[in-house]
N, C-alpha and C positions, 0 to 999 in steps of 0.2 A: 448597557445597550443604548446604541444613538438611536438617530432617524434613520440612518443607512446601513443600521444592523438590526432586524427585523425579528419579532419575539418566536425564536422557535418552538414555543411549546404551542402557538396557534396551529402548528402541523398535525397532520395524523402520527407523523414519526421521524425519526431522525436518525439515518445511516452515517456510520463514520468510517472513512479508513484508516487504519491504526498505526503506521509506521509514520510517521513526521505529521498526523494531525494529533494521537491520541499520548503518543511514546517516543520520545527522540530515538529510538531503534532505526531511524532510516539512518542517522548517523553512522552505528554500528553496523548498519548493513552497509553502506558507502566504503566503511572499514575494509571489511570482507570482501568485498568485493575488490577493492582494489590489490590488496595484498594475493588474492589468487592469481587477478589477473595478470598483477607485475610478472609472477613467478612464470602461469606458462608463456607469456609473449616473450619472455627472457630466452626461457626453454625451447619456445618455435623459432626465433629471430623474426618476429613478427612488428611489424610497424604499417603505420604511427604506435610510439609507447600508449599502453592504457592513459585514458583522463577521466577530471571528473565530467566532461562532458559525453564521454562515452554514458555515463552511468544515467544521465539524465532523459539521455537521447534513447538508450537499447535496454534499458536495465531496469528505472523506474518504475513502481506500477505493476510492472508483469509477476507473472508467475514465472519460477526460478528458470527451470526449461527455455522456457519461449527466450526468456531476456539473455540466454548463453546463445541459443541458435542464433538472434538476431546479432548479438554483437557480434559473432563468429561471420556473421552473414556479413558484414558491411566490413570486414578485412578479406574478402574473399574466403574462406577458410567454410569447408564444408567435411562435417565428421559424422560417423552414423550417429541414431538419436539415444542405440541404447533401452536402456530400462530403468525405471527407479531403483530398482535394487541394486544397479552399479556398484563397484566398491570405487572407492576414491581415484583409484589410479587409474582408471580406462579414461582410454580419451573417445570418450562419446559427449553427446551432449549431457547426458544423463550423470555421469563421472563427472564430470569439470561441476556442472551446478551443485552437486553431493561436496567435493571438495570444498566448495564458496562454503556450505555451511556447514561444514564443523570447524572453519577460522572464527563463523559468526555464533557460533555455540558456544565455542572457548571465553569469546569475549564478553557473552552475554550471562555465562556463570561468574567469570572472573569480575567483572565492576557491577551488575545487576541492572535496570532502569527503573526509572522512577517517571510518572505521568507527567505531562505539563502541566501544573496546576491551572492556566486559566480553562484548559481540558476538561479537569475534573469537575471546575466550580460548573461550566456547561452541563454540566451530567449530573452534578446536585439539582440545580435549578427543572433539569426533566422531569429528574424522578420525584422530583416535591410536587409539581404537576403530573404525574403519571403519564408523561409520552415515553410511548415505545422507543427501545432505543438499540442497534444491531449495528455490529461490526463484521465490515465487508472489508478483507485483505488478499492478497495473492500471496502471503507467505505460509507456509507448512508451521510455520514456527509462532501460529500470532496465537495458538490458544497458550504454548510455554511465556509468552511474551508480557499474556494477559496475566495469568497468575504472578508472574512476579513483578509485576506495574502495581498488583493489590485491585486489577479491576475486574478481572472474571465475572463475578458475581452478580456486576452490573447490567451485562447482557446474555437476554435469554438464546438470542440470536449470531453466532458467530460463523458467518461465510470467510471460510479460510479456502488457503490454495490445495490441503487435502481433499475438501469437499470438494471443488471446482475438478480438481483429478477424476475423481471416482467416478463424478456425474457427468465428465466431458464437457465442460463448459468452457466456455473459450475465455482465453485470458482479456484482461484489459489494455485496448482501450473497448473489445465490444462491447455492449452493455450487459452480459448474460449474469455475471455476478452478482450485480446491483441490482436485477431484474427479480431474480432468483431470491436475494435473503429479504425482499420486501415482498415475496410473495408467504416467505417462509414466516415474517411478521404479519403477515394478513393484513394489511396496508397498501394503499396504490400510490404508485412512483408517483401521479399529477399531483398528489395533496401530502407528497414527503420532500423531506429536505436531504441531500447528499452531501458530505463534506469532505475532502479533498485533497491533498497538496503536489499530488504526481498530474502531468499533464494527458497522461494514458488513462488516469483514474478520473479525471476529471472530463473527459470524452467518452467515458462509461457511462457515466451518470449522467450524462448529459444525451445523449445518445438514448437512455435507457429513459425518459421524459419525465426528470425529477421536476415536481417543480421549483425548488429551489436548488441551487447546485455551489455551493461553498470553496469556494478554494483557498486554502493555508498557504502563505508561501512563507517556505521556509528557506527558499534560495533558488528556486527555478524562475521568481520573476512575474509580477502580477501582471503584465504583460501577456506575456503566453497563459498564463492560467485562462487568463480572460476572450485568448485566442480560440484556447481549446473547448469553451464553451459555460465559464465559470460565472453567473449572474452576480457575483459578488466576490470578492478576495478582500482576507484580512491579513495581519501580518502574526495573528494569536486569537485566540476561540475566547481570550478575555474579553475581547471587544463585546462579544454578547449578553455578560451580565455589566460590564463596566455600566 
């Protein structure tokens, strides 16, 4: 911990989101994502080909849904939305995101992930102090994610993109999820910390009046982090106990 990284356990709490700040899973998910989407822009003859700046720009952050509609949206392409229960092959919004993850399911049993360590040492140093600590994600898949990182255990509080479904919350960048699991921690957003590395996630929490708002960058760019409303970016969560 410097001067310019401030002791998190002074907060009431500490919300994280878990794909590129807790688990390099947003890799796996970048995976995923690209590999579907090569296949159907191949399948529609749709252009420009997928990038990764597609994924940063429409896909980051969201919940699975939203980040198909919107990508679909900005190639002009409009499909009904569907249902969850889709099978893989319809082409609804609901179908193509179902598709993204079972590439991201396969990959996620076949190599497993492991935490970022300077992650975890963050999360020892909480709980040695007893701050509250809750994971906020827009993935369906962040409580499978959490058991096999080995961190489940560690949060009583897990705001996932099932919850966010069931209860109609609106995806990120609104603030409704970050609002929501700090509500469900009995903790107020002005005296908690958010931490970050999507620039949609990072407009949630900031939006949602965290007082401290963290952003990871693990390749969008402290730049933007900092645009989208981040009081601080690091480039690793070691920075806080270093």
């Amino acid at each position: 911990m410097t001067a310019a990284t401030p002791d998190l356990t002074t907060f009431d709490a500490v919300l994280f989101d878990l794909d590129g700040v807790l688990t390099p899973t947003a890799d796996v998910h970048m995976h995923a994502w690209r590999t579907m989407f090569d296949e159907l822009f191949a399948a529609w003859n749709v252009t420009p080909p997928y990038s990764d700046g597609d994924y940063f720009a429409y896909l980051d952050g969201k919940k699975r849904y939203d980040g198909v509609a919107s990508l679909l949206r900005a190639r002009d392409i409009e499909v009904p939305w569907g249902d969850p229960a889709d099978p893989v092959e319809a082409d609804t919004v609901c179908g193509i995101g179902n598709r993204k993850n079972v590439v991201f399911e396969r990959v996620l049993r076949a190599d497993g992930i492991t935490a970022y360590p300077g992650s975890v040492a963050v999360l020892d140093v909480l709980a040695a102090a007893g701050t509250p600590v809750a994971v906020v994600s827009s993935s369906k898949n962040a409580e499978e994610v959490l058991r096999a990182a080995g961190l489940r255990d560690r949060f009583s509080v897990v705001m996932d993109g099932v919850i966010a479904e069931r209860d109609h919350l609106a995806s990120k960048p609104a603030p409704d999820v970050f609002v929501e699991a700090a509500r469900m921690l009995g903790v107020d957003p002005s005296r908690s910390v958010a931490v970050e590395d999507a620039i949609s996630g990072v407009q949630s929490a900031a939006s949602g009046g965290f007082s401290l708002v963290v952003g990871v960058d693990r390749g969008v760019g402290a730049d933007a982090l900092t645009e989208a409303g981040a009081h601080l970016v690091v480039t690793d969560l070691q920075e806080f106990v270093s």
